[in-house]
VEXLODREN-6210 format. One record per residue (C-alpha): x, y, z; residue in one letter; residue number from 1. Coordinates in nm, 4 decimals, m for minus. Layout:
residues N
+----------+----------+----------+---+-----+
:       px :       py :       pz : r :   k :
+----------+----------+----------+---+-----+
:        X :        Y :        Z : A : NUM :
...
+----------+----------+----------+---+-----+
***
This chain:
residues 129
+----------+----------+----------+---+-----+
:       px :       py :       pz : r :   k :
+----------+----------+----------+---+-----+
:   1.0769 :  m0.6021 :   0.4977 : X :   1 :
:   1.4471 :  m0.4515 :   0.4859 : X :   2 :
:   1.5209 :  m0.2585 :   0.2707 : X :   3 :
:   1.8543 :  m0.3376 :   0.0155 : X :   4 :
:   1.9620 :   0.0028 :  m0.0538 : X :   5 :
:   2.0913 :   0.2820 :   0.1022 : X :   6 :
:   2.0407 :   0.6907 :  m0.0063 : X :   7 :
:   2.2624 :   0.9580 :   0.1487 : X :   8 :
:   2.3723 :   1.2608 :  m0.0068 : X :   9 :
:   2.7666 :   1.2988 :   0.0891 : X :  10 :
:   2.7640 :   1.6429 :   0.2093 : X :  11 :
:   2.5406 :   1.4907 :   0.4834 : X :  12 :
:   2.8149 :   1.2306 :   0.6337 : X :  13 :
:   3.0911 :   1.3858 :   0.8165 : X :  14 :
:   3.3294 :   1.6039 :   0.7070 : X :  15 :
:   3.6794 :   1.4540 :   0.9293 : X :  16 :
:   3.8975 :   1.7581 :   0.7592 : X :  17 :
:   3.7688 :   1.9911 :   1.0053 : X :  18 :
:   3.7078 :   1.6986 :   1.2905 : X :  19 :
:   4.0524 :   1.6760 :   1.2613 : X :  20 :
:   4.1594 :   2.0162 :   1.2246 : X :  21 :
:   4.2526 :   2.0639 :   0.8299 : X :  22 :
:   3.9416 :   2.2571 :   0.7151 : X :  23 :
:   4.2055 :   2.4797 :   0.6062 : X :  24 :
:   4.3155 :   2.2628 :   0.3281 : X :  25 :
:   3.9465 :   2.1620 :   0.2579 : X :  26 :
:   3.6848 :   1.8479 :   0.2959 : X :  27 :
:   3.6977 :   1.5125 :   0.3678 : X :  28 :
:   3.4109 :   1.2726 :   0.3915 : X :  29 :
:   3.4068 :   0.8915 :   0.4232 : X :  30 :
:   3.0118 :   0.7663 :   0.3840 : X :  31 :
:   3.0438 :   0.4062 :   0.3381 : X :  32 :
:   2.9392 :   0.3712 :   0.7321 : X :  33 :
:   2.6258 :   0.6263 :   0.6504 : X :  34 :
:   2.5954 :   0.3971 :   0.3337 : X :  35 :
:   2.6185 :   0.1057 :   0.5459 : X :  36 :
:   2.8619 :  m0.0663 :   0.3002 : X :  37 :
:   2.9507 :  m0.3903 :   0.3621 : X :  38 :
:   3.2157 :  m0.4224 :   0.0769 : X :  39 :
:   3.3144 :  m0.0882 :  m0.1066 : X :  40 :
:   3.4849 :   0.1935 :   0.0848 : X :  41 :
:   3.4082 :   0.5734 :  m0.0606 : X :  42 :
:   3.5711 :   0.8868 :  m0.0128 : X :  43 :
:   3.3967 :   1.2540 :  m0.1236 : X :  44 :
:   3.6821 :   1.5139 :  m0.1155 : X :  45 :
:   3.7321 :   1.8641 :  m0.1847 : X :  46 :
:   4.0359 :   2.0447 :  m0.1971 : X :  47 :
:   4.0680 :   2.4581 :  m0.1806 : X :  48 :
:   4.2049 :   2.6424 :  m0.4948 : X :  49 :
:   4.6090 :   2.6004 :  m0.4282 : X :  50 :
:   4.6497 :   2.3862 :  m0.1706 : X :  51 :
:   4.7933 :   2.0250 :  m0.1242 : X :  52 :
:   4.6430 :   1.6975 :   0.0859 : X :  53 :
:   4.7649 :   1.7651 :   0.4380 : X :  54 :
:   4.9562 :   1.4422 :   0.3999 : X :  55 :
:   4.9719 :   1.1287 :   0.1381 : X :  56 :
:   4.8761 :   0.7752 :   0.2327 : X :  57 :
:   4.9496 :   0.4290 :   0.0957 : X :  58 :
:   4.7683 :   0.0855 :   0.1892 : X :  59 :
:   4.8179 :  m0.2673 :   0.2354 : X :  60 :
:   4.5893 :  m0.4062 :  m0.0057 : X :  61 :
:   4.2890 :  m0.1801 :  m0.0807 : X :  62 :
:   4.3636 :  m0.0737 :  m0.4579 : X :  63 :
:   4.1516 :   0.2859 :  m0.4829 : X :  64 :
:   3.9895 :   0.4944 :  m0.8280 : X :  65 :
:   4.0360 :   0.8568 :  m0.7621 : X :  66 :
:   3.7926 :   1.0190 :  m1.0262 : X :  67 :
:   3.7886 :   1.3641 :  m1.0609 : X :  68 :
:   3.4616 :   1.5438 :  m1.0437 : X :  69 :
:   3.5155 :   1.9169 :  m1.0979 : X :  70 :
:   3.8671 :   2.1337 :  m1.0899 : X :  71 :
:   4.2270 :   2.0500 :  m1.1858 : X :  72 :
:   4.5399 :   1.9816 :  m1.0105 : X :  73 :
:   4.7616 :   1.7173 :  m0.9823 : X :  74 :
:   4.8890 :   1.4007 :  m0.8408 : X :  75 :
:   5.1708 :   1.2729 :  m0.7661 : X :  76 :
:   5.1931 :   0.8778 :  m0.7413 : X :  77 :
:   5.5805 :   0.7441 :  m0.6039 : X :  78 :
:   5.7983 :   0.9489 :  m0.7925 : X :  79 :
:   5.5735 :   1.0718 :  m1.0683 : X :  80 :
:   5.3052 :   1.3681 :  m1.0660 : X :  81 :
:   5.0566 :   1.3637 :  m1.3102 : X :  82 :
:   4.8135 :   1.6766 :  m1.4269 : X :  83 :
:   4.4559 :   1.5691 :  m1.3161 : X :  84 :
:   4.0982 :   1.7458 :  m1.4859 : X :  85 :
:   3.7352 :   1.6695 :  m1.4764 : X :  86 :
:   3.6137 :   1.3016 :  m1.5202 : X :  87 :
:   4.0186 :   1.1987 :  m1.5186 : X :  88 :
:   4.0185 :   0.8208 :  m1.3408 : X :  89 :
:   4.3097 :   0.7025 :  m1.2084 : X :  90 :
:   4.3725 :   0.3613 :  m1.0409 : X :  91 :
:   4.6467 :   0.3668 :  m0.7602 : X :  92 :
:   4.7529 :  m0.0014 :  m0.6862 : X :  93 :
:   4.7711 :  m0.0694 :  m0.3120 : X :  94 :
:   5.1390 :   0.0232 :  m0.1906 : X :  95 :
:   5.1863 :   0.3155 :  m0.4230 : X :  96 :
:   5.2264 :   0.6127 :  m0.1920 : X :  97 :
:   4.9888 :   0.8725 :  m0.3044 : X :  98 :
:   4.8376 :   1.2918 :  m0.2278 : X :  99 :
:   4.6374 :   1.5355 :  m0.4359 : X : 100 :
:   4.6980 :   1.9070 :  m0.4827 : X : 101 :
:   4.4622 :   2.1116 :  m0.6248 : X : 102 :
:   4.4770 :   2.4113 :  m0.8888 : X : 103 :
:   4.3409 :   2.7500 :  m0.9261 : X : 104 :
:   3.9817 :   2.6380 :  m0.9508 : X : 105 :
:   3.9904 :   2.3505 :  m0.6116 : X : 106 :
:   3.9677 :   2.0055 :  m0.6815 : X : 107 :
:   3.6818 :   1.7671 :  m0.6168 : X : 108 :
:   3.7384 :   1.3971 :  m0.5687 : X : 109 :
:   3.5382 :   1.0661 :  m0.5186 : X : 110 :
:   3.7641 :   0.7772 :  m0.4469 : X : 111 :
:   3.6240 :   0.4010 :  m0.4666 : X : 112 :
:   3.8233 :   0.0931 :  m0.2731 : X : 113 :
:   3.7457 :  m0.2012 :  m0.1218 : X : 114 :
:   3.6570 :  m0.1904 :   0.2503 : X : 115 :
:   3.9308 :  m0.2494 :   0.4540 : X : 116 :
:   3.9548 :  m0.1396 :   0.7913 : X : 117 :
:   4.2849 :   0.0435 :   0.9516 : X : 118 :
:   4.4459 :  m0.0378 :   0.6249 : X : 119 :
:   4.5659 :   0.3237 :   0.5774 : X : 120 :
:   4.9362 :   0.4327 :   0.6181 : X : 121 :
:   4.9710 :   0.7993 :   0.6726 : X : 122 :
:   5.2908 :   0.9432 :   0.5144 : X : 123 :
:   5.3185 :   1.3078 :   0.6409 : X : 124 :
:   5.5697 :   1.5536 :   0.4780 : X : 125 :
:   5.5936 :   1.3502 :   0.1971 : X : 126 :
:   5.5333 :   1.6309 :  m0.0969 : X : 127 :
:   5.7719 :   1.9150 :  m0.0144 : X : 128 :
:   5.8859 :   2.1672 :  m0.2899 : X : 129 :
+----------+----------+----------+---+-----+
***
């Protein structure tokens, strides 16, 4: 008989930061193919103390939660940045261009979408002071 659940811890499922040569800036890990998720698309990420998302993305049509797990920082969303703390949930609506930065203490992120395939747009050098 199959079985209709899948168990993975997310440190297990690769960490693409460092695949892709921004361990410096922290972790990124994407599980939903470990999960074997047919629907929902998941993101675990951790951010160093001071630092800011190597670059900020916007989508198509996947609307994503960013909840914050442990840390502080902020985000900023368009034009507006936003302080961020522990169990803070924010919904980002598809086209909204969007990046994390992270405070003294890191930042820890899960992030819940819909799965959509190449639906990513990567916007690098978007937050510059």
């Amino acid at each position: 008989m199959p079985r209709h659940f899948t168990h993975r811890n997310l440190i297990d499922s690769r960490d693409l930061a460092a695949d892709f040569g921004f361990s410096h800036v922290g972790e990124a890990r994407f599980p939903s193919d470990d999960l074997r998720t047919e629907e929902t698309g998941l993101s675990h990420q951790r951010l160093k103390p001071n630092t800011r998302q190597a670059f900020a993305h916007r989508h198509e049509e996947a609307e994503e939660v960013y909840v914050v797990l442990s840390g502080s920082g902020r985000a900023r969303l368009d034009d507006e940045i936003l302080d961020v703390g522990p169990l803070d949930a924010i919904r980002v609506a598809p086209w909204v261009t969007r990046c994390f930065e992270s405070g003294d203490d890191g930042l820890e992120l899960l992030v819940f979408g819909p799965r959509c395939p190449n639906d990513a747009e990567m916007v690098p050098d978007w937050w510059v002071d």
